[in-house]
PASEBA-1860 file (N, C-alpha, C; in nm, 3 decimals):
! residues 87
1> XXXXXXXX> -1.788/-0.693/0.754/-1.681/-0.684/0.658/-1.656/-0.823/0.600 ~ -1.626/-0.853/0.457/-1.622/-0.917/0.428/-1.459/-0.953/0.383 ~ -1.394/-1.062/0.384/-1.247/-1.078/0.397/-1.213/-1.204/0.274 ~ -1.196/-1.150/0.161/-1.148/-1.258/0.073/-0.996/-1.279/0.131 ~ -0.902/-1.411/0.047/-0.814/-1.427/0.037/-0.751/-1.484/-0.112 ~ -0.633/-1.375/-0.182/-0.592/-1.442/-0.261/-0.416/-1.464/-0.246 ~ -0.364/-1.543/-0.347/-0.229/-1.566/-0.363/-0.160/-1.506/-0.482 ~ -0.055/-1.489/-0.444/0.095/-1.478/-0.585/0.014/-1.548/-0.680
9> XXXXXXXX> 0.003/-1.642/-0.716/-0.012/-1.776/-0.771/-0.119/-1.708/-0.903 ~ -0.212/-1.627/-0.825/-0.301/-1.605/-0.926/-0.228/-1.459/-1.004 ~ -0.286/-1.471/-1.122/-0.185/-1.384/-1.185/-0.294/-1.316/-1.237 ~ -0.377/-1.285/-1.152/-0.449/-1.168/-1.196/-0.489/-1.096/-1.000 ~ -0.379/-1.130/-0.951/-0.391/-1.049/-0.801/-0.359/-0.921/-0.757 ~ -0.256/-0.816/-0.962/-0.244/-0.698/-0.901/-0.371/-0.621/-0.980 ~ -0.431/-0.694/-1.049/-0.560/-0.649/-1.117/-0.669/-0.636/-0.979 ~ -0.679/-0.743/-0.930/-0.777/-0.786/-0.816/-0.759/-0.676/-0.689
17> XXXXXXXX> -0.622/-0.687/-0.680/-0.583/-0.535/-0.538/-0.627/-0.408/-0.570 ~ -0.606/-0.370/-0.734/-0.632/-0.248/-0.752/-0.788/-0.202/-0.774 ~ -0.842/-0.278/-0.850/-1.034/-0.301/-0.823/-1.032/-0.281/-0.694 ~ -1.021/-0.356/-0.565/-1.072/-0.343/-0.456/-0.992/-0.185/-0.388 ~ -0.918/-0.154/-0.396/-0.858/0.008/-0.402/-0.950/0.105/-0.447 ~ -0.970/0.075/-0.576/-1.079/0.116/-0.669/-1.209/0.175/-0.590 ~ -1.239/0.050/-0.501/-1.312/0.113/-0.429/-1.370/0.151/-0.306 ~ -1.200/0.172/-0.235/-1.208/0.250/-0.108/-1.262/0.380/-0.099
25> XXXXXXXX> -1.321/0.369/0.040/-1.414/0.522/0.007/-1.387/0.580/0.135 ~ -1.311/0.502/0.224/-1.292/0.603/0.343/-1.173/0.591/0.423 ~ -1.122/0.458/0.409/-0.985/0.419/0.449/-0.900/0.257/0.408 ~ -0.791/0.309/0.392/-0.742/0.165/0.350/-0.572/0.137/0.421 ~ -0.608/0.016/0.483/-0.461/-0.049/0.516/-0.361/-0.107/0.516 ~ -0.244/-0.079/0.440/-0.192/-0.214/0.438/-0.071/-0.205/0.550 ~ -0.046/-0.363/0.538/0.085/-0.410/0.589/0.152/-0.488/0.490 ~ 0.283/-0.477/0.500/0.312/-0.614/0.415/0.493/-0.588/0.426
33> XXXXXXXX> 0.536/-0.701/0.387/0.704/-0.744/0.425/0.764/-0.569/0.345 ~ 0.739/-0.607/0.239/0.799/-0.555/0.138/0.680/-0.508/0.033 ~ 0.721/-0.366/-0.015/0.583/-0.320/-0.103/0.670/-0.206/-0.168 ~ 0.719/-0.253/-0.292/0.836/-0.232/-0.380/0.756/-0.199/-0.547 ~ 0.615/-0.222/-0.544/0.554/-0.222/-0.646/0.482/-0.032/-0.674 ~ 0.556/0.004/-0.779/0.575/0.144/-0.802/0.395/0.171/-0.829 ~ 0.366/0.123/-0.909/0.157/0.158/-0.984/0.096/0.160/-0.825 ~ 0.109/0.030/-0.762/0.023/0.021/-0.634/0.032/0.106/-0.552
41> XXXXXXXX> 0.178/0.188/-0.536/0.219/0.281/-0.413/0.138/0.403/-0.473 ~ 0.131/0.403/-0.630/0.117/0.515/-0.709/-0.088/0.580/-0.638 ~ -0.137/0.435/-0.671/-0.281/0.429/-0.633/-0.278/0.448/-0.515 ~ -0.240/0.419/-0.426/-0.250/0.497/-0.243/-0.244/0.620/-0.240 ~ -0.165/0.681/-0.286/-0.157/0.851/-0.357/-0.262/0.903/-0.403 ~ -0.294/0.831/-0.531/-0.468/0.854/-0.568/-0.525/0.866/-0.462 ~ -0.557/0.755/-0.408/-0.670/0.730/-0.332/-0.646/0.832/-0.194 ~ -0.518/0.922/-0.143/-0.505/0.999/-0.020/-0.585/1.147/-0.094
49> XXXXXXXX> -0.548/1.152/-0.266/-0.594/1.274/-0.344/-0.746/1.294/-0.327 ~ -0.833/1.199/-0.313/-0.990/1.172/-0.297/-1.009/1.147/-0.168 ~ -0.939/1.195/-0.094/-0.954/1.194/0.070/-0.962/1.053/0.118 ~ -0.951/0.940/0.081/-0.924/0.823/0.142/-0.760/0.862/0.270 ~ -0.855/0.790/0.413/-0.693/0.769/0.466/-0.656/0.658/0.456 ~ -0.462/0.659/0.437/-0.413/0.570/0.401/-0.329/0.534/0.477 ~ -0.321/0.388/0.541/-0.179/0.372/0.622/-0.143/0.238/0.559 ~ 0.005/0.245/0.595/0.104/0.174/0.512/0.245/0.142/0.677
57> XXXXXXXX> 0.254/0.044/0.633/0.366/-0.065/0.728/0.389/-0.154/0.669 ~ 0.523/-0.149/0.631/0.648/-0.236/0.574/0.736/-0.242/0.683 ~ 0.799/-0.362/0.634/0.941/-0.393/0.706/1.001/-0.286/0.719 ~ 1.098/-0.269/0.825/1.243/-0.153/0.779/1.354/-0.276/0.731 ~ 1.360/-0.289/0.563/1.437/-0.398/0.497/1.496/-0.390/0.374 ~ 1.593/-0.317/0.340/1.627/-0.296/0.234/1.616/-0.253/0.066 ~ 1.461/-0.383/0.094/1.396/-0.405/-0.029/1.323/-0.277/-0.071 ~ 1.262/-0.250/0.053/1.211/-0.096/0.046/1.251/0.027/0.076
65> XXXXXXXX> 1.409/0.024/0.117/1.488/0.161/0.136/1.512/0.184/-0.023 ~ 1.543/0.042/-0.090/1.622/0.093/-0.208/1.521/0.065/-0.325 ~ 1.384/0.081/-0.282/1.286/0.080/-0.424/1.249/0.261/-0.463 ~ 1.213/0.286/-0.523/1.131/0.412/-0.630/1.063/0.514/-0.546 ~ 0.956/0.355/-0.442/0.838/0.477/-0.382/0.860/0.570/-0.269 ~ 0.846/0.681/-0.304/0.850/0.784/-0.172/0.752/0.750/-0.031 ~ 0.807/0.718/0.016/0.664/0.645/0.165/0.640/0.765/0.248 ~ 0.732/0.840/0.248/0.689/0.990/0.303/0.588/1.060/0.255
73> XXXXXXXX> 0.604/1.056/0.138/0.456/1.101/0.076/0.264/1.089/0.146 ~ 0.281/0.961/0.192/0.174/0.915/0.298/0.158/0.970/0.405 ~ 0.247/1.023/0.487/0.262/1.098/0.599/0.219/1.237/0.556 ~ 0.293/1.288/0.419/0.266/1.427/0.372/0.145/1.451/0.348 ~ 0.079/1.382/0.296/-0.085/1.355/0.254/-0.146/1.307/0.360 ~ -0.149/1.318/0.451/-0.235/1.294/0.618/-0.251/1.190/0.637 ~ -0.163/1.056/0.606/-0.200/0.914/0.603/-0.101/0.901/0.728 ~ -0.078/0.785/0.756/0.027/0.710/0.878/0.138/0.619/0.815
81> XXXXXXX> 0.238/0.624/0.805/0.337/0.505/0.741/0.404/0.513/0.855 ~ 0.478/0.346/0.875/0.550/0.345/0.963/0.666/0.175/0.923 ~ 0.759/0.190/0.952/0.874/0.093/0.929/0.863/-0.012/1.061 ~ 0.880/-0.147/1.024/0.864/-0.191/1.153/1.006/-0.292/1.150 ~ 1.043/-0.333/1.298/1.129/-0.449/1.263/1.309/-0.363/1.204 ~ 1.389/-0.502/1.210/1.558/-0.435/1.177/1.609/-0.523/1.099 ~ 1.557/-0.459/0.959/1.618/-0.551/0.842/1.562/-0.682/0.834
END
């Protein structure tokens, strides 16, 4: 497996996440503090629709009680989500 790394900084990193999404073919993971970004949650959905499994772990933190994306949805679609942490 091969493991790039990019930053905020580059402003072509939600172009770069979604290419490499693009082309999951059997499973994909994330973690991350906070994941409040509506298109990206949108593409995990895609990608559970083409049988990719998907797991997802965020904080339990506000940022993501009170954003858009349904995270249940992942669970509903045979993926794993899970909240970690208290605020």
């Amino acid at each position: 497996m091969k493991i790039n790394t990019y930053f905020t900084k580059d402003k072509k990193v939600k172009k770069i996440i979604i290419d490499q999404l693009d082309k999951a073919s059997s499973h994909v993971c994330v973690a991350v503090a906070w994941f409040t970004d509506i298109p990206l949650f949108n593409k995990l959905i895609e990608l559970q629709k083409r049988s990719v499994h998907v797991e997802v772990i965020i904080t339990n933190h506000e940022f993501n009680q009170s954003c858009a994306n349904n995270f249940s949805l992942i669970n509903e679609n045979g993926g794993f989500f899970a909240e970690v942490g208290n605020d």
